[in-house]
C-alpha positions in Angstrom: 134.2 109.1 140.1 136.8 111.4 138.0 138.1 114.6 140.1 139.2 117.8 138.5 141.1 120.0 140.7 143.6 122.7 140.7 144.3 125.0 138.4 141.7 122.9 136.2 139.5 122.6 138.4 139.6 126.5 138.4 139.8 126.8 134.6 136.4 124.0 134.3 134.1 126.3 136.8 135.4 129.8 134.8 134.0 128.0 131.5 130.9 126.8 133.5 129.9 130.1 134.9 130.6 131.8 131.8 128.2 129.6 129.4 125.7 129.4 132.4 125.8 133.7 132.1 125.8 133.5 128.0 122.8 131.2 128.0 120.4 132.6 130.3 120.6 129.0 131.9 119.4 127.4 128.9 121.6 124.2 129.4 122.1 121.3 126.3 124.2 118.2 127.8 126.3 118.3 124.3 128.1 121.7 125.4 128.6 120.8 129.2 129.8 116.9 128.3 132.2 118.5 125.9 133.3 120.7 128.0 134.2 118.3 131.3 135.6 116.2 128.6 138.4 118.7 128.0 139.8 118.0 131.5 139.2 114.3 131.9 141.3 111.3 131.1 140.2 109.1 128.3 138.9 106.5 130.6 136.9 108.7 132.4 135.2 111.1 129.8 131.7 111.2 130.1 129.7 108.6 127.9 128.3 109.8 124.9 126.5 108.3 121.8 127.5 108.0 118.2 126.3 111.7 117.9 128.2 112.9 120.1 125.5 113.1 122.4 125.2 113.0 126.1 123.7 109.2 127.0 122.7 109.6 130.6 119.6 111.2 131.7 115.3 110.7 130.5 116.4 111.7 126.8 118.8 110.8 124.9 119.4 112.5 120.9 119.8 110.6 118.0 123.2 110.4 116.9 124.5 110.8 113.2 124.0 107.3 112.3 120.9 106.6 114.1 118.3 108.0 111.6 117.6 107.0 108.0 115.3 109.2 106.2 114.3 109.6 102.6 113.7 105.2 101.9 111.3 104.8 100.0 109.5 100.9 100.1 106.7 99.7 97.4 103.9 98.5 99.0 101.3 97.0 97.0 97.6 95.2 99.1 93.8 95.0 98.3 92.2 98.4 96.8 88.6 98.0 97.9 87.5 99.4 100.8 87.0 96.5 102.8 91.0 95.5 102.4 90.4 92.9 100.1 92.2 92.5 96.2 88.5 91.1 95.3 84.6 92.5 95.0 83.6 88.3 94.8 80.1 88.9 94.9 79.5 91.7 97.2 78.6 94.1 94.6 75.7 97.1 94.6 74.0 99.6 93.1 73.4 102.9 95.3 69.8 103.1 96.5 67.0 104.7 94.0 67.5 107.7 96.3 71.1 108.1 95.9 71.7 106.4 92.5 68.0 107.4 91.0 68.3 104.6 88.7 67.0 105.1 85.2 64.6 107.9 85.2 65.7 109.9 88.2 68.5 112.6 88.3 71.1 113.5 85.3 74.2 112.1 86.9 73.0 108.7 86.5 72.6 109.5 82.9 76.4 110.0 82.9 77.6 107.0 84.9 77.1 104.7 87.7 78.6 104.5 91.2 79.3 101.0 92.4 79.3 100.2 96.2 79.5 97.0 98.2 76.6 94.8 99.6 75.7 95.7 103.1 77.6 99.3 102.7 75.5 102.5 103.6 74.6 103.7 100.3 74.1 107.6 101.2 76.4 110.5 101.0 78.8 109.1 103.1 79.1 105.6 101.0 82.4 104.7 100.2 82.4 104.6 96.4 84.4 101.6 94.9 84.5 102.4 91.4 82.2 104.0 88.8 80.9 102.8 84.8 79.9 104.5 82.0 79.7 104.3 78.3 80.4 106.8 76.1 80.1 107.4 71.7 82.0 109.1 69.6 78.6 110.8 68.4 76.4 110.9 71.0 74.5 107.7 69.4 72.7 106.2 72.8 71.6 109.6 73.6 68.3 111.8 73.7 69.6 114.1 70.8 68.5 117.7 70.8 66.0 117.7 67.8 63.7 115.1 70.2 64.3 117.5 73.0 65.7 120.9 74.1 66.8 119.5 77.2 68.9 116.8 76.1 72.7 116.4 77.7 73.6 114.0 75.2 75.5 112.1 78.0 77.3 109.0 75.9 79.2 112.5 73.7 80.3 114.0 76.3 81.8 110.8 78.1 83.3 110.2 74.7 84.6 113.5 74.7 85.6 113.9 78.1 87.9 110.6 78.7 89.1 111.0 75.0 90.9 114.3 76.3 92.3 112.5 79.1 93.8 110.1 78.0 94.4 110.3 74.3 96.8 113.8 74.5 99.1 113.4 71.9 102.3 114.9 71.8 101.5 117.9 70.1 99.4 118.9 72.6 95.8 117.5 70.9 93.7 114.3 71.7 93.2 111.7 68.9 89.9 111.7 67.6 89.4 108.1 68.1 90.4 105.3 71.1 92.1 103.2 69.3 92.3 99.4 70.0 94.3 96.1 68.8 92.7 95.4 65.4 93.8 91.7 64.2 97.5 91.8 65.2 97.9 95.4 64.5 98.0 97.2 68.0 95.6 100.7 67.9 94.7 99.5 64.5 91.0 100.0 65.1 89.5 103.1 65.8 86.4 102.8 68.1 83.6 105.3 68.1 82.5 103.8 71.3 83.7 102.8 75.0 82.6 101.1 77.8 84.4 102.9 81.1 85.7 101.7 84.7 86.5 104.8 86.9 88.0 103.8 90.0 87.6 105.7 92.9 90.6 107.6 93.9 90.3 106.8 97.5 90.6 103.1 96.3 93.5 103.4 94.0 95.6 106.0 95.6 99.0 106.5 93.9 98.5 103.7 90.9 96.4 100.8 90.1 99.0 97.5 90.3 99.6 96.3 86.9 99.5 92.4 86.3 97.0 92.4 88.7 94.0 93.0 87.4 91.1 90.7 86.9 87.4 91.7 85.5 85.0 88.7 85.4 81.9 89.4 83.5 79.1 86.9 83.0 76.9 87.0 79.6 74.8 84.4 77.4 78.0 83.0 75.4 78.5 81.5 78.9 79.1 81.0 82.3 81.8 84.0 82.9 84.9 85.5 81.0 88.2 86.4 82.5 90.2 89.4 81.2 93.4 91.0 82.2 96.1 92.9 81.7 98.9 92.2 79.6 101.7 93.9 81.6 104.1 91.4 81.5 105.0 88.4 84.0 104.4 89.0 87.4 108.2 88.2 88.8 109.5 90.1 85.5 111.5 93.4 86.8 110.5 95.2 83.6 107.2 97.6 83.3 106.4 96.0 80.2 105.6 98.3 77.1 106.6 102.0 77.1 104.9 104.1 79.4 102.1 103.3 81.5 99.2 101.9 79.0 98.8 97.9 78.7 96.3 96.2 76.5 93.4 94.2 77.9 93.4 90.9 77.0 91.6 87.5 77.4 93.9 85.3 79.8 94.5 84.4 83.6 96.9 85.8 85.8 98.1 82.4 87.5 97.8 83.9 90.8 99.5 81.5 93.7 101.7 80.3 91.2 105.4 81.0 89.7 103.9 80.9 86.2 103.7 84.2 84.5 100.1 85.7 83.1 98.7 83.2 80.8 97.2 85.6 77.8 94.9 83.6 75.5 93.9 86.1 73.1 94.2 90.1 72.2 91.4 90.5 70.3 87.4 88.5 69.8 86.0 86.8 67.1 85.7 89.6 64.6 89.1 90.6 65.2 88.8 93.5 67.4 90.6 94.2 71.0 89.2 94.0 73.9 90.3 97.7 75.6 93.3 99.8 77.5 94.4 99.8 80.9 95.9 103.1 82.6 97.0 102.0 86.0 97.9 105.5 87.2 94.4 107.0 86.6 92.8 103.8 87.4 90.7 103.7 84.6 89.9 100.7 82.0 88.4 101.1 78.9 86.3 98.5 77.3 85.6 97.9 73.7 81.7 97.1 73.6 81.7 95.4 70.5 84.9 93.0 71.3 83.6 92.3 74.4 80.0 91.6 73.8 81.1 89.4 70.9 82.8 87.7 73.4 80.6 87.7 76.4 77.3 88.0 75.0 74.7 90.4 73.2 73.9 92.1 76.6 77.2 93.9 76.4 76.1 94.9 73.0 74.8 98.5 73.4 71.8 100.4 72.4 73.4 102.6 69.7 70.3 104.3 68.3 70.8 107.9 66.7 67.2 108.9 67.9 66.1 107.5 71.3 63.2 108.5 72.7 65.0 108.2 76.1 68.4 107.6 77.3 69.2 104.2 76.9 71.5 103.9 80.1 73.9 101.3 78.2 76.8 101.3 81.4 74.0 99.4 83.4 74.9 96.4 81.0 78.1 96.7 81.8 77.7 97.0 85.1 75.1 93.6 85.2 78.0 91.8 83.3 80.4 92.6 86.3 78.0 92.0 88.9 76.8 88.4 87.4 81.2 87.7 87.1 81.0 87.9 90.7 85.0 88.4 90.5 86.7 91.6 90.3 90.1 91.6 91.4 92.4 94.8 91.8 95.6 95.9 93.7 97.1 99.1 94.2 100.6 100.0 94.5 102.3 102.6 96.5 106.0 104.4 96.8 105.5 104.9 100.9 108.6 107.0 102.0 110.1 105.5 105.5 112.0 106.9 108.3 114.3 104.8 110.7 115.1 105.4 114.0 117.5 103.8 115.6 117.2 103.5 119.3 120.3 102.5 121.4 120.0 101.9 124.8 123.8 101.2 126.1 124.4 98.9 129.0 125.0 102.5 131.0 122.0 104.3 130.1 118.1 103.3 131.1 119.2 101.5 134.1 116.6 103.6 136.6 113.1 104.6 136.1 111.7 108.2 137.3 108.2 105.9 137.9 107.4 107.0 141.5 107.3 103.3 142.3 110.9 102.4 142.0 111.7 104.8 144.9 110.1 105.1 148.6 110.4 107.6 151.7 111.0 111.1 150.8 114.7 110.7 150.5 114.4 109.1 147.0 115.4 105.4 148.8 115.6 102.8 145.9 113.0 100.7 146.6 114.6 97.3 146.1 118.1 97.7 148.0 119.9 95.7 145.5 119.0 98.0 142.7 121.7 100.4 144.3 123.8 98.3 142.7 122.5 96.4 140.1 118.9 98.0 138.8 116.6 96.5 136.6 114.1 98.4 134.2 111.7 97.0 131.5 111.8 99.0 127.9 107.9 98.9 127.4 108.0 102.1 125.1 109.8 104.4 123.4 108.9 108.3 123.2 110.2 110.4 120.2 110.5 114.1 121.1 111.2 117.2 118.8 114.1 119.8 119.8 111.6 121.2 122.4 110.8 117.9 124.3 107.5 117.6 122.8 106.2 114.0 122.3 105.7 113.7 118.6 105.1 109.7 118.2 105.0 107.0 120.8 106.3 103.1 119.5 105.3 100.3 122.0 107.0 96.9 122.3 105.7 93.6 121.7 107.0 93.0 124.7 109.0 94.2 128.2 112.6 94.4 127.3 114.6 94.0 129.9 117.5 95.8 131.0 120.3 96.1 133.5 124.2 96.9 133.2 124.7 93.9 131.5 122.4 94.2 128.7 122.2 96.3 125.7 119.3 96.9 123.4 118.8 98.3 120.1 115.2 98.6 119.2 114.5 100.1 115.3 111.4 102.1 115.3 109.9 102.8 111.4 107.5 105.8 110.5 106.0 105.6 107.3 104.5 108.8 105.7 
């Protein structure tokens, strides 16, 4: 153990004193371990961390080099809410009560929420996505000269999703969606849409491109597959401009290297099938491409007059619950945090647990510890400025550690 004496010795205490009196006692190890290392020889300075931080003691800073903030790591996984990247089979209506079915309350006029089998179907419900069909002019709906309470529900779908999504850039939506018509991309312009809302709990930052999968079932045949056409799953590129991709007949060739197998952008009479917009999580459906595909059930009731609302998004949502396959994934920028945790072959050596120690003298418990302690890293506390324990990382394991063993444990917060 390093003496300082004389007229050092002297000189050490005056500094001491003073920054004990300038302080108010209000002690940080950084100051004092600089300042004894002024008057020490190299060998014998006190041991501090890359931070130039004190390293003996219950806490220990972080050193420049020991955190990494501001990484940010995409993280794609299922988006229902049961963790899964696929409905299968287990999909439901709401309850009468909730849902009102087709003559109770006006939201179900508008759209329809879809939750899983077995899920409580009240307020609480987790909601995984919602349909809903829309026209251009309202056909579909209960117009106002049959009744002076009419909502004309299928316009105002129309209306409201062709402001959301179809904003030009001049500030005004297109009157139309517009669709693949032959091999002309937006060459036809639709006057009516079938809608899949996802719930924004399920999506989160962005639906995951290239990894979409809608199965619907009709009397053409057994089921139909549709996807995206994004581009190939191992492909580094986005795919077209911006953050729209076609939906297409094909197969995404899941579990393989092969890249999405697209059999077709358009049905029979030469129309495409819809638009995906991963960031709002909604896919548009043409009814008429996909019905001439699929089956007349997806063909919906366009009448100008009805006598009642026709509800035409529960035949889209009876298509998707006879596919029995909806597949989705979300993807999300999570930002990280690293902290390095160093734990030098001097440091951590002795535990303040009450058991390492016996008689009131403080006696190490073991003798031999006097000389050669052992601890067991089973946790690791991280404190703000003012000692308070923010976050707590456990092992998988007791680490062990003596004088002659080192550890370096990484801990990772993501936000």
């Amino acid at each position: 153990m390093a003496q300082i004496t004389g007229a050092q010795g002297a000189d050490l205490t005056q500094k001491l004193s003073q920054y004990l009196v300038d302080n108010a006692g209000l002690i940080d190890s950084t100051t004092v371990a600089n300042l004894l290392n002024q008057y020490l020889p190299a060998n014998e300075k006190v041991g501090l961390s890359s931070g130039g931080v004190i390293s003996n003691g219950i806490y220990k800073k972080f050193g420049d080099f020991d955190v990494i903030s501001n990484k940010i790591e995409v993280v794609t996984e299922g988006l229902w809410s049961n963790g899964s990247g696929s409905l299968n089979s287990a999909i439901a209506t709401g309850s009468t009560t909730t849902i009102a079915g087709h003559s109770g309350s006006d939201a179900s006029k508008y759209y329809l929420n879809v939750f899983l089998t077995g899920s409580n179907t009240g307020s609480t419900a987790p909601v995984e996505f919602a349909v809903a069909y829309g026209h251009k002019y309202g056909s579909g709906s209960v117009q106002l000269t049959t009744s002076d309470s009419a909502l004309l529900p299928t316009k105002a779908i129309y209306s409201q999703y062709r402001i959301l999504l179809n904003n030009n850039f001049e500030g005004e939506a297109d009157d139309f969606f517009t669709f693949y018509s032959s091999s002309v991309e937006d060459g036809y312009q639709a006057d009516q849409i079938y809608v899949i809302n996802l719930a924004r709990a399920r999506y989160r930052q962005q639906a995951d491109a290239g990894n979409i999968k809608i199965t619907l079932s009709g009397s053409n045949g057994a089921t139909f597959t549709f996807i995206d056409d994004s581009g190939k799953k191992f492909s580094d590129k986005a795919g077209k401009a911006g953050t729209v991709f076609n939906i297409v007949s094909g197969s995404n060739n899941l579990g393989t290297e092969l890249e999405a197998t697209i059999h077709s952008y358009v049905a029979s009479n030469q129309q495409g099938f819809g638009k995906f917009y991963p960031h709002l999580g909604i896919i548009l459906l043409n009814p008429a491409a996909i019905s001439t595909v699929v089956g007349s059930e997806l063909a919906p009731n366009t009448a100008t007059t009805p006598a009642t609302e026709t509800y035409n998004h529960y035949r889209l949502f009876n298509s998707i619950k006879g596919g029995g396959d909806f597949e989705m994934r979300r993807t999300e920028n999570v930002s990280t945090q690293h902290f390095f945790v160093r734990a030098t072959n001097r440091e951590f050596n002795f535990s303040n647990n009450p058991t390492f120690t016996s008689g009131s003298d403080g006696t190490l418990r073991e003798p031999s510890f006097e000389t050669d302690p052992k601890t067991y890293i089973t946790s690791v506390g991280l404190f703000n400025d003012s000692n308070e324990l923010m976050a707590v990382a456990k092992t998988s394991q007791p680490i062990a550690k003596s004088f002659d063993k080192e550890v370096l444990i990484k801990v990772k917060l993501d936000f």
